[in-house]
ZAMARGU-4260 file (C-alpha; in steps of 0.2 Angstrom, whole numbers, plus 5000, padded with zeros to 4 digits):
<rodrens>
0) 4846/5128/4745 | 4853/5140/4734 | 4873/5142/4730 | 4883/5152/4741 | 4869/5153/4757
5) 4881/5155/4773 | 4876/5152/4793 | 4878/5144/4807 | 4879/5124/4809 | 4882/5111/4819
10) 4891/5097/4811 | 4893/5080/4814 | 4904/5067/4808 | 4902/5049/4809 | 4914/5033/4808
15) 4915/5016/4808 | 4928/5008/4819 | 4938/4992/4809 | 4926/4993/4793 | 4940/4992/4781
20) 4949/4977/4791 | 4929/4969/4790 | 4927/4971/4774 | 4944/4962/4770 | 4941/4948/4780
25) 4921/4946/4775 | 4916/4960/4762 | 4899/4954/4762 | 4897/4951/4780 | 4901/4969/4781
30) 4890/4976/4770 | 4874/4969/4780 | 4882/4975/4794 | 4885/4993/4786 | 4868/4991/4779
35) 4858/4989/4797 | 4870/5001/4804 | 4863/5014/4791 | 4847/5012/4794 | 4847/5013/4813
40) 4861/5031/4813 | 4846/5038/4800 | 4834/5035/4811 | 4841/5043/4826 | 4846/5057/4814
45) 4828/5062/4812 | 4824/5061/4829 | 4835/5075/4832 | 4832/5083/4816 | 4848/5080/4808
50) 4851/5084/4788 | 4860/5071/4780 | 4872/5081/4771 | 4883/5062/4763 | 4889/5048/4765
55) 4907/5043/4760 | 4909/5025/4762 | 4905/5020/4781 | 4907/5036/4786 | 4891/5053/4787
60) 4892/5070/4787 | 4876/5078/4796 | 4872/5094/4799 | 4860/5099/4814 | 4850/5117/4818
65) 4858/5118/4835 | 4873/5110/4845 | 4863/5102/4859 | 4852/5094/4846 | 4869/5085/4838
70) 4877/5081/4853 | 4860/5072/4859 | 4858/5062/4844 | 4879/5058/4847 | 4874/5053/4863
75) 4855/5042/4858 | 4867/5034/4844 | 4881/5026/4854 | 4868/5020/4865 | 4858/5014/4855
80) 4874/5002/4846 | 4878/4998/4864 | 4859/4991/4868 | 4860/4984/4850 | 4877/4975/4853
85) 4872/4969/4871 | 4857/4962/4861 | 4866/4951/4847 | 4858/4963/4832 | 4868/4965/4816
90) 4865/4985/4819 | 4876/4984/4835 | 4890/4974/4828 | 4899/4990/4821 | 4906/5002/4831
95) 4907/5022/4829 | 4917/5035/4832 | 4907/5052/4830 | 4916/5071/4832 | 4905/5087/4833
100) 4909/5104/4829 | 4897/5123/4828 | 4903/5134/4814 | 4902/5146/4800 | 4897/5134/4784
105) 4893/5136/4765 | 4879/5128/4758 | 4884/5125/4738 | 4870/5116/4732 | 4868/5101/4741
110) 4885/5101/4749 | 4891/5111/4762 | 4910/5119/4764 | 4919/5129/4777 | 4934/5128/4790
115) 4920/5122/4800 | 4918/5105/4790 | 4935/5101/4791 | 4938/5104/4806 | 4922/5091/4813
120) 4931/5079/4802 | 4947/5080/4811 | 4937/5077/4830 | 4931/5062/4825 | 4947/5053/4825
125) 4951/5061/4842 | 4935/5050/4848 | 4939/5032/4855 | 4928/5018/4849 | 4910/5022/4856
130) 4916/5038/4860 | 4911/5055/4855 | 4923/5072/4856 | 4917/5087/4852 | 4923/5108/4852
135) 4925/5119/4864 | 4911/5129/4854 | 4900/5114/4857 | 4906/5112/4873 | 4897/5131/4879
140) 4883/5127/4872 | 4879/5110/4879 | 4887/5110/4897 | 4875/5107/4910 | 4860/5103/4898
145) 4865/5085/4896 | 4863/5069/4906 | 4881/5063/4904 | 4898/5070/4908 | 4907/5079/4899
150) 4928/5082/4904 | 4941/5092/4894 | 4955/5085/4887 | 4963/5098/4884 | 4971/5109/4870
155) 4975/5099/4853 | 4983/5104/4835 | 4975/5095/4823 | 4979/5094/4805 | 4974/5111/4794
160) 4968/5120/4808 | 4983/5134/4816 | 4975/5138/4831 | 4975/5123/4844 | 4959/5117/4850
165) 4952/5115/4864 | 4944/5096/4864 | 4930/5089/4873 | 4923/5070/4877 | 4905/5066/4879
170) 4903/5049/4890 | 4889/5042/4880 | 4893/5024/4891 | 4900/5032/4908 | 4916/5027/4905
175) 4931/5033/4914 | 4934/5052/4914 | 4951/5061/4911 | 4955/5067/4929 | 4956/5085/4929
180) 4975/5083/4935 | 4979/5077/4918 | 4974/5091/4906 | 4986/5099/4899 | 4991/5107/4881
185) 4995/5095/4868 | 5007/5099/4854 | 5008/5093/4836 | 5030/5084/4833 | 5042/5097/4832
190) 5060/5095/4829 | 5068/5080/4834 | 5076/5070/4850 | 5075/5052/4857 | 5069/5045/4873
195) 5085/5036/4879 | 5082/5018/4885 | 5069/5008/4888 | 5062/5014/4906 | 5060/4998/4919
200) 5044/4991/4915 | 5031/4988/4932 | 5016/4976/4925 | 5005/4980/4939 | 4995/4965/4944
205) 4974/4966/4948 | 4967/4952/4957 | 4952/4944/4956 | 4945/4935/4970 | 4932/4919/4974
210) 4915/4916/4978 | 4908/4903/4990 | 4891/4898/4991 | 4886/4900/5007 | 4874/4912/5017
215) 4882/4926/5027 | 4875/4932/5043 | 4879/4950/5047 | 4873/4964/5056 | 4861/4975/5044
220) 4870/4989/5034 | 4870/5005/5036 | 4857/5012/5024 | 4859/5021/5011 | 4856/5043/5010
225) 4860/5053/4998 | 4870/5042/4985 | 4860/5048/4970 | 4875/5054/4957 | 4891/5044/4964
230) 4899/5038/4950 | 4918/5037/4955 | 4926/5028/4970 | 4941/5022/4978 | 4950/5008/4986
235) 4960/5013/5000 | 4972/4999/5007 | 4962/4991/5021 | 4970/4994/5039 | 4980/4977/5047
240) 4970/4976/5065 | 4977/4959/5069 | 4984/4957/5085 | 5005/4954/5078 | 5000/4968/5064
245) 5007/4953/5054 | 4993/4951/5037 | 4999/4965/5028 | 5000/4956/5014 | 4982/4949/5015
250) 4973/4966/5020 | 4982/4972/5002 | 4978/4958/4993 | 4960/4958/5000 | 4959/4976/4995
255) 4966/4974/4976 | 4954/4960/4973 | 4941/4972/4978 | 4946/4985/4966 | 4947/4970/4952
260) 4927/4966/4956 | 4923/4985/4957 | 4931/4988/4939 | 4917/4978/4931 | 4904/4990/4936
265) 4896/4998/4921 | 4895/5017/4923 | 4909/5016/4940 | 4926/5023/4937 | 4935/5016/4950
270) 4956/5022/4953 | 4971/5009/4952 | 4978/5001/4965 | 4995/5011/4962 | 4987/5027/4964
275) 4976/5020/4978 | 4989/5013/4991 | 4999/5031/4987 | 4991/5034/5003 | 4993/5018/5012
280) 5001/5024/5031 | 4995/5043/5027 | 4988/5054/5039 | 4976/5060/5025 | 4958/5066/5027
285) 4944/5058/5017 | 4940/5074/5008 | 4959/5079/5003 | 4960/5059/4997 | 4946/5062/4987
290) 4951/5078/4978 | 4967/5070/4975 | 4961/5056/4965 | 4946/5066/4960 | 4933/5052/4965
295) 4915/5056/4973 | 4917/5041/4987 | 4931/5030/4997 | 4929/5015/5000 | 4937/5009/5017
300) 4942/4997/5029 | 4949/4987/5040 | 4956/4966/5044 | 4958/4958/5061 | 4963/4940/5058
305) 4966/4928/5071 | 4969/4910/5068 | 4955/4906/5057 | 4942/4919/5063 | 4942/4936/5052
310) 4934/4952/5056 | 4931/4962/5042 | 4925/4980/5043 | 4921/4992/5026 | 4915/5008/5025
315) 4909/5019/5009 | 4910/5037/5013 | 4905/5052/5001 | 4921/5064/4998 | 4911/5081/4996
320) 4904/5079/5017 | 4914/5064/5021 | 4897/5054/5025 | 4895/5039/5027 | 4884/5030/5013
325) 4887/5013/5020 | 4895/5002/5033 | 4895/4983/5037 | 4905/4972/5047 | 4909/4955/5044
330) 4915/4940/5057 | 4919/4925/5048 | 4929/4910/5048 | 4944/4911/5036 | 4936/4902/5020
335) 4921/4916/5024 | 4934/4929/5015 | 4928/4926/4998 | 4910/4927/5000 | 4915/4944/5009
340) 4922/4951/4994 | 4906/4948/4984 | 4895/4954/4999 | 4905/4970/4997 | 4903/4974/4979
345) 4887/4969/4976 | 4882/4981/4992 | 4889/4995/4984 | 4881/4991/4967 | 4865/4993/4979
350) 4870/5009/4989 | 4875/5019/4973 | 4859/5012/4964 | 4871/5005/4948 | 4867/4993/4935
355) 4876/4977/4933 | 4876/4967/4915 | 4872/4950/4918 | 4869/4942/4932 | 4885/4932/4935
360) 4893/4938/4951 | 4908/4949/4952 | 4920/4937/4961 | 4923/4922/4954 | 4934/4909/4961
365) 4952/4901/4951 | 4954/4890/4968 | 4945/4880/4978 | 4961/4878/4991 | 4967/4891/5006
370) 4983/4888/5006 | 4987/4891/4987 | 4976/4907/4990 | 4987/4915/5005 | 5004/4909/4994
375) 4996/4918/4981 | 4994/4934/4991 | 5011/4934/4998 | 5017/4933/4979 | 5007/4946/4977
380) 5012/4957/4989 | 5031/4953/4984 | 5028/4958/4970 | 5022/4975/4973 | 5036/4981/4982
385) 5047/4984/4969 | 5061/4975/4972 | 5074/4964/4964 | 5073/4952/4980 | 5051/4956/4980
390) 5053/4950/4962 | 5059/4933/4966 | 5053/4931/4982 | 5037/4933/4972 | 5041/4919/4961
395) 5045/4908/4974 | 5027/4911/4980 | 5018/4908/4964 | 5027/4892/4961 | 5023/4886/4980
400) 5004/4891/4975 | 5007/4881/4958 | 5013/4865/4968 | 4999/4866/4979 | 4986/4868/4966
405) 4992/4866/4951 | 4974/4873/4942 | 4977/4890/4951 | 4976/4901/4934 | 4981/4917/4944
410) 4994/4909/4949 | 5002/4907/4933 | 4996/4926/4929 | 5006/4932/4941 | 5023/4921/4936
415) 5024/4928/4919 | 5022/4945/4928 | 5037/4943/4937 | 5050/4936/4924 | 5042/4949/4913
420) 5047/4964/4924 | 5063/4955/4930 | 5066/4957/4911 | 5062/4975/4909 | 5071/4980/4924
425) 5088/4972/4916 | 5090/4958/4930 | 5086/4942/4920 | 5089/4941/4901 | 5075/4939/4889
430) 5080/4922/4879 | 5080/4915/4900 | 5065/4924/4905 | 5052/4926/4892 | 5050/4908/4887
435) 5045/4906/4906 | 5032/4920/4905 | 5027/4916/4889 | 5023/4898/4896 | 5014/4903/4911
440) 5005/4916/4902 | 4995/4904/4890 | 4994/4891/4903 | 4985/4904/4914 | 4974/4905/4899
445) 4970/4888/4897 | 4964/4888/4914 | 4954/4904/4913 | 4952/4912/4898 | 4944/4926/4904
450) 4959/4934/4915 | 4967/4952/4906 | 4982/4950/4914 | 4991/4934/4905 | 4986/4944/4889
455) 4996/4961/4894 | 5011/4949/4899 | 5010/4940/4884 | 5006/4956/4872 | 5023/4963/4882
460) 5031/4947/4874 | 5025/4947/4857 | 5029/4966/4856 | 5045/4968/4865 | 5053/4951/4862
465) 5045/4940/4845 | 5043/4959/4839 | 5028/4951/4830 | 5014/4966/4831 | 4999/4959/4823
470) 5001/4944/4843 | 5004/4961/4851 | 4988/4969/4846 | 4977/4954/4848 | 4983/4950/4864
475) 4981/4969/4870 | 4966/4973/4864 | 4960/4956/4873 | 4965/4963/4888 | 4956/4978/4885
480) 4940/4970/4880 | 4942/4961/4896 | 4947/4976/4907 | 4944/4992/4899 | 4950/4999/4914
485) 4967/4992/4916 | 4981/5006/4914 | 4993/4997/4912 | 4986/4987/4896 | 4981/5008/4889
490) 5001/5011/4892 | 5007/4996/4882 | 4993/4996/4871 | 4997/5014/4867 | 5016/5007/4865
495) 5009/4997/4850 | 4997/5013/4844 | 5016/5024/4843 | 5026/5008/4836 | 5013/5006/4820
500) 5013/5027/4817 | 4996/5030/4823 | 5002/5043/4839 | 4984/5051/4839 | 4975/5035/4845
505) 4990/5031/4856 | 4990/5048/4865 | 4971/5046/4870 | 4977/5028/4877 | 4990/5037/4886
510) 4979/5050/4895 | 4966/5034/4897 | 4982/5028/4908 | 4985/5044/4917 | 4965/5044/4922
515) 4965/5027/4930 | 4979/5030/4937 | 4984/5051/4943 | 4997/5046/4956 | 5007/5032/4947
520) 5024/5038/4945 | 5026/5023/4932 | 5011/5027/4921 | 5016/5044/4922 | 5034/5039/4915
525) 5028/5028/4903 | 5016/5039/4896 | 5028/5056/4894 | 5038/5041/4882 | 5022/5042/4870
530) 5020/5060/4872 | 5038/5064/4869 | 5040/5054/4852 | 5022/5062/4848 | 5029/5078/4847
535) 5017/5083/4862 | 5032/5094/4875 | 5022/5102/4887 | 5012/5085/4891 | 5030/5078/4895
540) 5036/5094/4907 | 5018/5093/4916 | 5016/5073/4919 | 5034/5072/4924 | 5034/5087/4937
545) 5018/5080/4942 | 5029/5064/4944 | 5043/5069/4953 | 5031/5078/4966 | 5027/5061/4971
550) 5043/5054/4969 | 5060/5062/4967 | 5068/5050/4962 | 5060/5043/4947 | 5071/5038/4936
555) 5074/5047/4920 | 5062/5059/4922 | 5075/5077/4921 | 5082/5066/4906 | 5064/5066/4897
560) 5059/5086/4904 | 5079/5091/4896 | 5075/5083/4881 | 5057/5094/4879 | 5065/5109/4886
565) 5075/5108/4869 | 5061/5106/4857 | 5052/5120/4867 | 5069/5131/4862 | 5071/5132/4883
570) 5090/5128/4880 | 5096/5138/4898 | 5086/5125/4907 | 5093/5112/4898 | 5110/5111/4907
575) 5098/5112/4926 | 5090/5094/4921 | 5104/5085/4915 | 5113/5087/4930 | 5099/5081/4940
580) 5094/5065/4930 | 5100/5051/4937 | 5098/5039/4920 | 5115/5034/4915 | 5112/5029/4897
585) 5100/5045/4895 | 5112/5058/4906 | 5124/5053/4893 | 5113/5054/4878 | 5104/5069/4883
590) 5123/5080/4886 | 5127/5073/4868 | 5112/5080/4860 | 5113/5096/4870 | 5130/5099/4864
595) 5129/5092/4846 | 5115/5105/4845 | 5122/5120/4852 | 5138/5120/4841 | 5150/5110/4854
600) 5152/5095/4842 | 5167/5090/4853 | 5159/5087/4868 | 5145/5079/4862 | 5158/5067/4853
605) 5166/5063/4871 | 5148/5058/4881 | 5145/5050/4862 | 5161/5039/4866 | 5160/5035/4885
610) 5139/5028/4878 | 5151/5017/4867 | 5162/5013/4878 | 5151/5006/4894 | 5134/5004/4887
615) 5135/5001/4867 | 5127/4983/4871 | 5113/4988/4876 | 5112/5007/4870 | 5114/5006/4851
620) 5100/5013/4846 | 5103/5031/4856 | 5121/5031/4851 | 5112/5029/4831 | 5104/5046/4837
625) 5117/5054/4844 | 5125/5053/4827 | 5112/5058/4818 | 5112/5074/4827 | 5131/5076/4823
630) 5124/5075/4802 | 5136/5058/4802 | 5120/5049/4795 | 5132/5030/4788 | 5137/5029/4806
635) 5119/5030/4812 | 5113/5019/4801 | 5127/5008/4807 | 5121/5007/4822 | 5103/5007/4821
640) 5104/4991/4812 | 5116/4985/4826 | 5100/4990/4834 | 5091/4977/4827 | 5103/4965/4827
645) 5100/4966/4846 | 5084/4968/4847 | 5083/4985/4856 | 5069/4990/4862 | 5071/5008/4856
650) 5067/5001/4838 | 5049/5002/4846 | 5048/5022/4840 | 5054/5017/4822 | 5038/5025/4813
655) 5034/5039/4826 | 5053/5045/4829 | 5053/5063/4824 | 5072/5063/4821 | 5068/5049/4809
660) 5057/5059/4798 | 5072/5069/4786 | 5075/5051/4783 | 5059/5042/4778 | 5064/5042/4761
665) 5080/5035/4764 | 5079/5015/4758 | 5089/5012/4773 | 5075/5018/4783 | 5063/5011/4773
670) 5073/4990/4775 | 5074/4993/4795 | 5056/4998/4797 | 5053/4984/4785 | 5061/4973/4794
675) 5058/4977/4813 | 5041/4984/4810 | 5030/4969/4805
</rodrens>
């Protein structure tokens, strides 16, 4: 080609996921690897009549003729590593993240310049590992001419581009789209203000349930019409028939182990519980359910229980007509309830004509005994309601399911859940509490290895508690291997993401989150944390409104929206959501900054004092804040590392902090994050 030659392209760029930490641990391990990995990317390149413009380390640069023909080849590659890696081969060990972008380029011999070229290189980090993100300009060019989804996330800024862009996914594996309720535009870090407090942590508990090997004898199901394309569902709470209305607690726990056997599904998004049992008691039609979550099908149903004899009735309905897809009933004996669940699941793998990997069934037992089972669903169902007195009631349970069987891994699951949430909602103290959890957590792993839960409780542990954020990572990104699907592990393992620096991977956690789960007003508060210390304002206003639709109440929330309403130069509405914030710590921290930064230095000092005053045990690191807005940086250093002499968790947003960054320099700085951050 000769110098200077300009038109139009279609780039790609290509990643490796973890090469560098590979090639630390094994550099010759990862360069077979690297080396097989190579050869099969260049052979999908040709297939698609990709131009290999370089390579630069692990990573390639390939231009195509037209977008479709680079977002199908995105597409053939990341399935291709996922057959690979389901198959053992070194060319699937390696993981790939790939962004796409159509623009103006430069041809200068054999290299290629442009805005264009840098602006593919700065997608590719947006993807997630086996993901794919590409351009809005892609985007128009592709929709409706592939065979996989592909969903918005949204407006971006990324680095050396001014205009924000609007960003794409392609769901090369069908995983879990971004609901359409949780677009919104995402803002690069402004000028700085602190989240005050550590919001009460809710770790939301999945189930799981058992199999027992024996036949069932029901009435022939409903077949099948029309199913063809269904590829999202939800679990509604199944209805209480029984006589006394009394098994509340074993209709939700028999619907929550149902959603934990649906999750497995490869290529079926299926909703949290959270956002599920939002309409538990609702006079809410099928279709305005649907749309709400923004699933294709419902699943549900209904539990008579008398005695020991169970009538269990489940219906799959299709959103768009409200027809019904499927429909069985079951009348068993009470031990009958776990071969029920397995019926279930594998009857929708059937109906919706999905794939399973393996041939291991979807419910698989931790007890062999009843009566540890139904403690176990009373804990459960304690748990769940949110309570100080559901907490350890809760506890009670799971230690009476212990007693009885004292193998019941789930059981020891849900114990560290409990003290670990007892924790974050202040009532117990972490030196009594999280040796408890911790305890039950790994002895829940001795038991069953394969369980996410004990791993989110113990990667809460490791990162809240032993601050130790290598165990943190580990243990998250277990749980996530495990349950890639779990919300709650995407919000804390997007904590981790924002505690290390690295806000872009923990933002696309944090929407993840907000997918699984649309109508959980905790994800929703614990993700506009992330977004706030990211910089990204507007996401913090939409979430939390979305939020406070749902609840009212929630606490903090006019804290977090005041604190964006600053950074968005909104300072009117400011004054508005302070007074309707019904966060002490943050109300009080929130005024301070307010009047520190409109020249009212006086006032902030007297909110600044009554923090001292009542909370300084537990609010050092927003009082450090506060006086780093008044310019008096000593004192907040002071008190930043009385911040770690407590152990606060604010000292979690050390390396993502906007109001920290005049300071990064600063060897203060530099000795905290040292210290905290390891």
């Amino acid at each position: 080609m000769t110098g200077g030659q300009r038109r139009l392209g279609a780039l790609m760029f290509t990643d490796v996921v973890g090469y560098t930490v590979l090639m630390q641990r094994d550099e010759q391990r990862a360069e077979v690897l690297l080396d097989e990995h190579r050869r099969l990317l260049r052979s999908i390149f040709l297939r698609y009549r990709g131009t290999e413009i370089k390579t630069m380390g692990d990573a390639f640069l390939v231009e195509f003729a037209s977008a479709l023909e680079a977002t199908q080849c995105a597409v053939a590659i990341q399935q291709a590593l996922h057959e690979q890696r389901e198959a053992g081969t070194d060319a699937g060990q390696l993981r790939a993240r790939i962004g796409i972008h159509l623009g103006d380029i430069e041809h200068r011999g054999t290299d290629i310049l442009g805005d264009a070229v840098n602006i593919a290189s700065r997608i590719e980090p947006l993807a997630a590992p086996d993901g794919i993100c590409i351009s809005q300009q892609v985007a128009d060019h592709v929709r409706n001419k592939l065979s996989v989804p592909v969903v918005s996330l949204g407006k971006r800024r990324v680095k050396n581009v001014a205009e924000r862009l609007e960003i794409f996914r392609v769901d090369a594996l069908g995983k879990a789209s971004v609901h359409a309720g949780t677009r919104t535009l995402l803002r690069r870090w402004r000028q700085p203000l602190q989240i005050a407090g550590w919001t009460a942590v809710v770790v939301l508990v999945a189930l799981v349930g058992w199999w027992a090997t024996y036949t069932l004898r029901s009435p022939p199901p409903v077949p099948a019409t029309g199913t063809s394309g269904v590829r999202s569902l939800a679990v509604l709470p199944f209805t209480d028939l029984s006589p006394a209305r009394d098994n509340e607690y074993f209709c939700d726990g028999l619907t929550e182990e149902l959603i934990n056997a649906l999750v497995q599904i490869e290529g079926l998004r299926v909703i949290g519980r959270t956002s599920s049992f939002a309409f538990k008691g609702k006079d809410k039609g099928i279709k305005a359910i649907g749309e709400a979550l923004g699933v294709e099908a419902i699943l549900e149903g209904s539990v008579r229980k008398e005695g020991d004899r169970l009538r269990i009735t489940a219906q799959l309905i299709r959103v768009s007509d409200e027809g019904h897809l499927w429909s069985r009933s079951y009348d068993r004996d009470l031990e009958g309830v776990f071969a029920v669940q397995e019926s279930i699941s594998q009857s929708i793998v059937e109906n919706l004509r999905l794939q399973l990997a393996g041939s291991a069934p979807l419910v698989q037992p931790t007890t062999a005994s009843l009566e540890a089972y139904d403690l176990y669903l009373l804990g459960l169902w304690q748990l769940n309601r949110g309570t100080e007195e559901g907490y350890r009631q809760a506890i009670a349970r799971f230690e009476q399911a212990i007693a009885v069987d004292a193998t019941f891994a789930r059981a020891y699951a849900g114990l560290a859940d409990a003290y670990t949430t007892l924790v974050s909602w202040g009532i117990l103290v972490p030196d009594e509490a999280f040796p408890i959890a911790t305890a039950a957590a790994e002895k829940a792993l001795s038991l069953a290895p394969t369980l996410p839960e004990p791993y989110i409780s113990l990667g809460v542990i490791r990162l809240m508690y032993d601050w130790d954020g290598e165990a943190a990572r580990m243990a998250l990104e277990k749980a996530l291997d495990l349950n890639p699907r779990s919300a709650i592990a995407h919000i804390w393992y997007a904590f981790y993401l924002t505690r290390q620096g690295d806000t872009e991977r923990a933002i696309f956690h944090v929407y993840e989150a907000l997918a699984l789960e649309p109508l959980s007003t905790v994800i929703a508060s614990f993700a506009s944390m992330v977004l706030f210390v990211s910089g990204e304002y507007e996401a913090v206003i939409s979430v939390l409104e979305r939020a406070l639709a749902i609840d009212p109440q929630l606490v903090g929330a006019h804290g977090q929206i005041a604190g964006a309403l600053m950074h968005l130069d909104r300072w009117d509405e400011v004054p508005v959501e302070l007074e309707k914030d019904n966060n002490p710590i943050g109300t009080l921290t929130g005024w301070a900054i307010y009047y520190a930064e409109t020249g009212q230095p006086d006032l902030a000092r007297i909110k600044l004092g009554e923090i001292i005053v009542n909370y300084s045990g537990v609010a050092a690191y927003q009082i450090a804040i506060v006086y780093f807005h008044l310019k008096e940086t000593d004192l907040a250093f002071e008190w930043l590392w009385r911040a770690y002499e407590q152990r606060d968790a604010g000292l979690l947003w050390l390396n993502a902090d906007p109001c920290l960054d005049a300071y990064r320099s600063d060897p203060r700085l530099a000795a905290l994050v040292e210290a905290a951050i390891r």
